[in-house]
C-alpha positions as CSV (number, residue, x, y, z in Angstrom):
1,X,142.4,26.4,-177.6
2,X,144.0,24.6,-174.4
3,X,142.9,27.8,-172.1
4,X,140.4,26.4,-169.6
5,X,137.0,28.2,-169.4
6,X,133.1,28.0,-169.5
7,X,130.6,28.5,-172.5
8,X,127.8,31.3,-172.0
9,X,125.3,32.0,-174.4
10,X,123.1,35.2,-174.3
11,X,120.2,34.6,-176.9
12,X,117.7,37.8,-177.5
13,X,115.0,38.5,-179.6
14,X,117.3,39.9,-182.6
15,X,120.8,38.8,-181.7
16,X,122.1,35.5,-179.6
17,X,125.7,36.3,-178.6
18,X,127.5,33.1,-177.3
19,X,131.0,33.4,-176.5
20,X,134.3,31.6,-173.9
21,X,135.2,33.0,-170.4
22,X,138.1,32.2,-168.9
23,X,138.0,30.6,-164.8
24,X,139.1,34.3,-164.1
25,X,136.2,35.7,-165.3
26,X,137.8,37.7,-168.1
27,X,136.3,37.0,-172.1
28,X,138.3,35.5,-174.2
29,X,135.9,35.3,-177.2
30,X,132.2,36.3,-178.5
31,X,130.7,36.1,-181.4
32,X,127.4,37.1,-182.7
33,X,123.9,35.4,-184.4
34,X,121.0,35.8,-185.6
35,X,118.8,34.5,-183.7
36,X,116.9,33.1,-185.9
37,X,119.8,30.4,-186.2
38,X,117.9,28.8,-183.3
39,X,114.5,30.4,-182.7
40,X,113.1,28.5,-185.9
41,X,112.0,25.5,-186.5
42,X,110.0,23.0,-185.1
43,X,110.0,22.5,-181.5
44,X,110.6,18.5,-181.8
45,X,114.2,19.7,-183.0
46,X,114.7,22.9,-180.9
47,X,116.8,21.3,-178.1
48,X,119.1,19.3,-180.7
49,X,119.7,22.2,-183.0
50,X,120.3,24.6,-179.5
51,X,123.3,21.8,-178.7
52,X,124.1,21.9,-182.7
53,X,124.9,25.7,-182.4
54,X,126.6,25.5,-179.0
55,X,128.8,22.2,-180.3
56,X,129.6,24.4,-183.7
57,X,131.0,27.5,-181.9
58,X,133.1,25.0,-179.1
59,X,134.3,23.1,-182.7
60,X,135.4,26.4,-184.3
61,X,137.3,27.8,-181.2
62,X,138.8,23.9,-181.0
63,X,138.0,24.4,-177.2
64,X,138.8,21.2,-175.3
65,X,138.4,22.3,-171.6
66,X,134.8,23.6,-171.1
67,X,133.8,23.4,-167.3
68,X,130.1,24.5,-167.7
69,X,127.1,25.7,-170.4
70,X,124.9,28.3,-169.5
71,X,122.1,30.2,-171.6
72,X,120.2,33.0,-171.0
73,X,116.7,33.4,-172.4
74,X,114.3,36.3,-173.1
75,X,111.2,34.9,-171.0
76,X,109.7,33.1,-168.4
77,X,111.3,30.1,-166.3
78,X,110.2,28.3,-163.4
79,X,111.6,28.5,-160.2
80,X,114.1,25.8,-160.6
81,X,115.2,26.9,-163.7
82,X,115.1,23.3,-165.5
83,X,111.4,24.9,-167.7
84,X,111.3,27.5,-169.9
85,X,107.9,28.4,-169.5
86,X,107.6,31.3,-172.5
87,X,109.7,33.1,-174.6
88,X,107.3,35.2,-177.1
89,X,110.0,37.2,-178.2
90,X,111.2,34.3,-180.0
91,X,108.4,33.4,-182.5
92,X,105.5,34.1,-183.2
93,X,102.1,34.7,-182.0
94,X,102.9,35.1,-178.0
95,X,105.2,31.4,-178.6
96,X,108.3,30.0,-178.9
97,X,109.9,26.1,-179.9
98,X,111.1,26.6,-176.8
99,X,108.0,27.2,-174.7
100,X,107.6,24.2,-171.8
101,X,110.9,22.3,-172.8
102,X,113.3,21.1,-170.2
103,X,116.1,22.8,-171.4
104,X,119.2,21.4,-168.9
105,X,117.4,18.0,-168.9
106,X,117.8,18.1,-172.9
107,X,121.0,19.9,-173.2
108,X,122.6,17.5,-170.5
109,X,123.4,14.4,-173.2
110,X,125.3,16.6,-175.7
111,X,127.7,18.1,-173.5
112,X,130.7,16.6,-170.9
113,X,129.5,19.8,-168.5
114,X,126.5,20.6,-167.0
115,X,124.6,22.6,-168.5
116,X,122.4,25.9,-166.6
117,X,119.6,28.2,-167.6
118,X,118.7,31.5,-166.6
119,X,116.5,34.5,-167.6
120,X,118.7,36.6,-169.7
121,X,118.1,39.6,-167.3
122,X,119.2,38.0,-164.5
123,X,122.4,36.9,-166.5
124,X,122.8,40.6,-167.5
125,X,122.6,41.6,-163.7
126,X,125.1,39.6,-162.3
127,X,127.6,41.0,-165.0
128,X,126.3,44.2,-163.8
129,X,126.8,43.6,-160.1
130,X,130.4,41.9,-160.9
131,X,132.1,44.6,-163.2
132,X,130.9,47.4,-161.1
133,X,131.3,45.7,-157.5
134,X,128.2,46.9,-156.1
135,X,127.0,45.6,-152.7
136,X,123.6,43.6,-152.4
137,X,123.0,43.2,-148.9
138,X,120.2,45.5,-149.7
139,X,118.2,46.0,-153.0
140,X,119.5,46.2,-156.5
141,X,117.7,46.4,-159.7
142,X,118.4,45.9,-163.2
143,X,116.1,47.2,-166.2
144,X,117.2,46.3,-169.9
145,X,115.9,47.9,-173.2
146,X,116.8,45.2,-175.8
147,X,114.5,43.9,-178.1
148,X,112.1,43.7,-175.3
149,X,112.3,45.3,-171.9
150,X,113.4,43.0,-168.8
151,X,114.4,43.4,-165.5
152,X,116.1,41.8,-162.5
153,X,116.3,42.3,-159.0
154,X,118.7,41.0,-156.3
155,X,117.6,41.5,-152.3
156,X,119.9,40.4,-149.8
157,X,122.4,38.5,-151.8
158,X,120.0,36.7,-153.8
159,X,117.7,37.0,-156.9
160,X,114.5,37.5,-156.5
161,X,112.4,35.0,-158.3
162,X,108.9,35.2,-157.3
163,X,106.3,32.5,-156.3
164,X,106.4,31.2,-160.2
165,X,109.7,32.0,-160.8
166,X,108.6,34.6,-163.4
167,X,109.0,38.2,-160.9
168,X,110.2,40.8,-162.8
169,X,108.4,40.8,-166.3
170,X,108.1,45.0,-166.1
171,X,108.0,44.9,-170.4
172,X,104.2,43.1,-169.8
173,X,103.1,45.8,-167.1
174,X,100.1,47.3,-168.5
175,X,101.5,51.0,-168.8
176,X,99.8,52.4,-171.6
177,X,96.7,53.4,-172.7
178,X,97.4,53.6,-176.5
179,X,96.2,49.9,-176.7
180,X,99.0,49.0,-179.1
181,X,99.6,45.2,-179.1
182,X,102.3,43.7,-177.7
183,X,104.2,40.5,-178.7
184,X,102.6,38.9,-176.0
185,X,99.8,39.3,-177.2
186,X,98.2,41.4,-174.0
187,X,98.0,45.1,-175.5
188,X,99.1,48.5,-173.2
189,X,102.7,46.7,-172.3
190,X,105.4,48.8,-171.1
191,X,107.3,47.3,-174.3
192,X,104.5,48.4,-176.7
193,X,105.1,51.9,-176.0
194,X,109.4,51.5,-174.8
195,X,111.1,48.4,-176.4
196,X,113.3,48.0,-179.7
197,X,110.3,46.9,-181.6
198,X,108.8,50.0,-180.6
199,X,111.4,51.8,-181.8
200,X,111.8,50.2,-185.0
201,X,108.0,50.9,-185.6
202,X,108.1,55.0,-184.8
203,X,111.3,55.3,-187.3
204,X,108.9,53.1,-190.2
205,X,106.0,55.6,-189.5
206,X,107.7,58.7,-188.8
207,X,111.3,58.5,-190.1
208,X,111.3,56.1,-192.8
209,X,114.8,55.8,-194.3
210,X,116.6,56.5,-191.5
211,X,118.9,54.0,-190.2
212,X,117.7,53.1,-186.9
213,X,121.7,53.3,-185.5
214,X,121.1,57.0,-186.2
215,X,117.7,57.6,-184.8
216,X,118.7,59.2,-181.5
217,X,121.7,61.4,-183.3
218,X,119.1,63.0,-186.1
219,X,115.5,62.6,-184.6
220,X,116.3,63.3,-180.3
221,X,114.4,66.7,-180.6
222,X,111.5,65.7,-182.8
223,X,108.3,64.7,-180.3
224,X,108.0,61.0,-181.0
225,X,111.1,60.1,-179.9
226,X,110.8,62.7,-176.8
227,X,107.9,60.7,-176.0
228,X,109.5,57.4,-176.4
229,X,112.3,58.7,-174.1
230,X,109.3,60.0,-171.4
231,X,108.1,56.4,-171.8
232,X,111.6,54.6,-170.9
233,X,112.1,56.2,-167.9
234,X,108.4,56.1,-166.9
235,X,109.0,52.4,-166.6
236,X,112.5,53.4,-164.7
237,X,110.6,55.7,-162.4
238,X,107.6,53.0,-161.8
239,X,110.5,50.7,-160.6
240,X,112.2,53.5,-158.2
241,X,109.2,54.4,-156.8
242,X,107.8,51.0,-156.0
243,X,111.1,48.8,-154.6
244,X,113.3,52.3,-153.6
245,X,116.7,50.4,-154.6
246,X,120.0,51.0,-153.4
247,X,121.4,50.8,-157.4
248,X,119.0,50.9,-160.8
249,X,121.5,49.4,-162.9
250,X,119.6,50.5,-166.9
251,X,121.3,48.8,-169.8
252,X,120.3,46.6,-173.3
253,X,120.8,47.5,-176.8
254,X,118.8,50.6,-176.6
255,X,120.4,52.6,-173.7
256,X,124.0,51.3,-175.4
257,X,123.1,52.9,-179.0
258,X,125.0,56.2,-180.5
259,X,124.1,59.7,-179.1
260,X,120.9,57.8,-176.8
261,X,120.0,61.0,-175.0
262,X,121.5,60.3,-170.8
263,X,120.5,63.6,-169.9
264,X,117.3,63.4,-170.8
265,X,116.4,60.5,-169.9
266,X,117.8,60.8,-166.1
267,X,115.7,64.6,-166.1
268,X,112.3,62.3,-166.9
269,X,113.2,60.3,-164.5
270,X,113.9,62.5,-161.5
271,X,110.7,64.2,-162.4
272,X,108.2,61.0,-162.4
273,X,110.2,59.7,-158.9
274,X,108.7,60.9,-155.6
275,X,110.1,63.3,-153.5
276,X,112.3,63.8,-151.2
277,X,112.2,60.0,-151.4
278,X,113.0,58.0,-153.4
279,X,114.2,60.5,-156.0
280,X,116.7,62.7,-153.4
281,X,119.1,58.8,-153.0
282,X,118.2,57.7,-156.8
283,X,121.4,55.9,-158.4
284,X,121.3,55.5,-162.1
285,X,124.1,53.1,-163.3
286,X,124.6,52.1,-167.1
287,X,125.3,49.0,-167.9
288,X,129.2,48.7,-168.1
289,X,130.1,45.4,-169.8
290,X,128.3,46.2,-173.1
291,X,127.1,43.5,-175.8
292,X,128.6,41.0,-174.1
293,X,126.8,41.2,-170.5
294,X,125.0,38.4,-171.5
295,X,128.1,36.0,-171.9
296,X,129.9,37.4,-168.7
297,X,126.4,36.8,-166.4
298,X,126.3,33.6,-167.6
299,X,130.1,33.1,-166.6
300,X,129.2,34.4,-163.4
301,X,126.6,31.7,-163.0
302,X,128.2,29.1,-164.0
303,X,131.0,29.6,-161.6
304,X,128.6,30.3,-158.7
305,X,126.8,27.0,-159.5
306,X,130.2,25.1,-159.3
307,X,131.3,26.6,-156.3
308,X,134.3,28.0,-157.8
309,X,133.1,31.6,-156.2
310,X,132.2,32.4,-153.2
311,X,129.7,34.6,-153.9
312,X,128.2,35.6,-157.3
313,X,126.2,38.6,-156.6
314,X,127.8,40.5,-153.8
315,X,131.3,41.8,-154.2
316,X,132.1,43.9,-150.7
317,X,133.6,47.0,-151.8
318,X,134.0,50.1,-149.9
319,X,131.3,52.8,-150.9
């Protein structure tokens, strides 16, 4: 492939979706992983066999004009974004092979680009913030129900990153009072009562056999999964009511599944936001770009990181 473009990589607890964007912006190709193509193993290897995967789907495409590398992870990164810090969705036991390393550092010797990290959710954002054109001069915030539950938020043009550079872990919240452990290890998270684990455990205890694709089009009515629906947009609610955002943009695997019940879940919400404010200005937005927000984000940061736009999260449109 001759086609100039960059190389983002989305990896999540089940799936890591890497794919080619072109300098327009537009996908030219994704593909889909297991993740466990690169979450296992020891960590002595992790950053070679990362570069092996990335060099493998640049081979197969025959790309020869790659301008920049960029992965999103499901975890915690410092500041700089050079560390990944933690990423307990993949492995085991609150760690990952990937916990500590420095990433771009490592990556930088196996590619002729430079090579960026991000936290997946902030990846997912900017796609969000790009394919909608939504303003942030003021306060936008992203919530994603994957595997996990992440979330992102962008004040005044720019993300918000914390003192750590680990602000916006709303799945480890301490939400729930059922004490049910969470892959952190901590137990009450917001994603040990509202994540795709979750899910997957209420359809083994409640609805085993059912494919969990057709969860929300058979089981919608029954009470655990009206409860896991109070639950998702608790965690929406707890957001509106504590940064009163201009856009919640919601989105992951979850929210994208077949017959996921919108109605529902916006009625929870309204009821669990205060009133008049913020629940009388509330915006609800879904996720536009689909399974591949991931790839597009990283795109996005790519080109903001080589100057090639500029601006990356504000796109002025008339409202």
């Amino acid at each position: 492939m001759d086609q100039t473009c960059v190389i983002g990589a989305d990896v999540g607890g089940t799936f890591v979706r890497i794919g080619c964007v072109a300098m327009d912006g537009e996908l030219i190709h994704a593909a889909i992983y297991k993740s466990a193509a690169i979450s296992t193993g020891p960590p002595k290897t992790a950053i070679d066999d990362l570069a092996a995967f990335i060099k493998q789907y640049i081979s197969e495409l025959r790309i020869t004009d790659y301008r920049g590398v960029a992965i999103g992870f499901p975890g915690t990164l410092d500041k700089s974004r050079e560390i990944l810090y933690s990423a307990s969705n993949l492995g085991e036991n609150a760690t990952s092979r990937f916990d500590g390393l420095r990433i771009p550092a490592g990556l930088a010797a196996h590619f002729d680009a430079p090579v960026f990290i991000g936290k997946d959710t902030d990846l997912l954002l900017y796609s969000d913030v790009h394919q909608l054109g939504l303003r942030t001069d003021g306060m936008v915030t992203g919530i994603y129900f994957g595997t996990g539950i992440g979330a992102s938020m962008i004040y005044r043009g720019e993300t918000v990153f914390g003192s750590d550079g680990v602000a916006g872990e709303i799945g480890h919240l301490p939400i729930s009072e059922t004490g049910n452990k969470c892959t952190c290890n901590g137990r009450g998270c917001c994603e040990s009562v509202a994540s795709g684990w979750r899910l997957v455990q209420l359809r083994d205890e409640h609805f085993p056999g059912t494919p969990i694709d057709d969860i929300f089009t058979l089981h919608h009515q029954t009470v655990p999964i009206k409860r896991y629906i109070h639950d998702c947009a608790r965690i929406v609610a707890l957001t509106g009511n504590l940064l009163n955002s201009e856009y919640t943009v919601v989105g992951g695997g979850i929210v994208a599944m077949k017959d996921f019940p919108k109605d529902a879940f916006l009625a929870e919400i309204l009821a669990l936001l205060r009133h008049p404010y913020p629940r009388d200005t509330f915006r609800l937005l879904y996720s536009p770009a689909g399974q591949d927000a991931g790839v597009l984000g990283a795109a996005q940061l790519i080109f903001h990181k080589l100057g090639e736009r500029s601006e990356i999260y504000s796109i002025p449109v008339k409202r």
